[in-house]
Wavefront OBJ file of the C-alpha trace (Angstrom):
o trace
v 9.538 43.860 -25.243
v 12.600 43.008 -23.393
v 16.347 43.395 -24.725
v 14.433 44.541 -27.951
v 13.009 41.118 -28.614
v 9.595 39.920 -27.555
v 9.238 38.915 -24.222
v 8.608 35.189 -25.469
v 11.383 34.653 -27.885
v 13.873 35.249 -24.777
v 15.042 31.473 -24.041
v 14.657 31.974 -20.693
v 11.180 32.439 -20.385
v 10.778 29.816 -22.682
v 12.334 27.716 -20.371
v 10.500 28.988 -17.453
v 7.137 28.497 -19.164
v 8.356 25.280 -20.030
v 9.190 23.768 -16.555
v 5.910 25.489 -15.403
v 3.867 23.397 -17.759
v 5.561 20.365 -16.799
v 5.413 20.806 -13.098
v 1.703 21.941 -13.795
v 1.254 18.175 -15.493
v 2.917 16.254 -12.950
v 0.814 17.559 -10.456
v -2.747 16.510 -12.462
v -1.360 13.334 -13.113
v -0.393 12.846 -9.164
v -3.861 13.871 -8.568
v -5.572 12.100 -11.115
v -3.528 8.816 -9.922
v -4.446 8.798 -6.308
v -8.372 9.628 -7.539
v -8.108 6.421 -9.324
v -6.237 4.230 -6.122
v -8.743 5.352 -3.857
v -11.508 4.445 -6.855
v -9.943 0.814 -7.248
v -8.751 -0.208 -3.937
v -10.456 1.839 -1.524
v -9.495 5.065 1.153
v -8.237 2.699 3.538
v -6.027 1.101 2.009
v -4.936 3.692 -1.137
v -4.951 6.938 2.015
v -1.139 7.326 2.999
v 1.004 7.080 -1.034
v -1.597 9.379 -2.613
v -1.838 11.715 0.507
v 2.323 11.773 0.490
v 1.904 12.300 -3.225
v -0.252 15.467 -3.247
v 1.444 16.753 0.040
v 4.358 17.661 -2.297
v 2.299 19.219 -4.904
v 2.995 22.989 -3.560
v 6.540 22.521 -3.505
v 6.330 21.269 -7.301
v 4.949 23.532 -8.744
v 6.377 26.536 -6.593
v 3.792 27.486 -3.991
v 6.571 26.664 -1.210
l 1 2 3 4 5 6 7 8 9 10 11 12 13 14 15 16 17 18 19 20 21 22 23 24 25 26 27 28 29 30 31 32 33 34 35 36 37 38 39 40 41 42 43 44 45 46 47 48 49 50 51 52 53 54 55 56 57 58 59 60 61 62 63 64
């Protein structure tokens, strides 16, 4: 209880749980994506997007 309301009817933890959950996705998908480059065209040639990719993965979803 927060305020008097539930702690999940406030809007801003809605929002907060929200962007989590989408930061959270974009980060799978990212992973999931360079999983499937270095499946299809090899570690060679698929090493330096992905790796760029998941290097930013902390900062999105808050670790930084």
């Amino acid at each position: 209880m927060a305020f008097g309301k539930p702690l999940a009817s406030q809007s801003s933890i809605q929002q907060d749980i929200a962007d989590s959950r989408i930061a959270i996705e974009q980060s799978r998908l990212l992973v999931l994506k360079a999983a499937h480059m270095m499946d299809t065209v090899g570690n060679k040639v698929a090493t330096l997007k992905p790796a760029l990719e998941i290097f930013n993965l902390p900062d999105s979803i808050g670790l930084l």
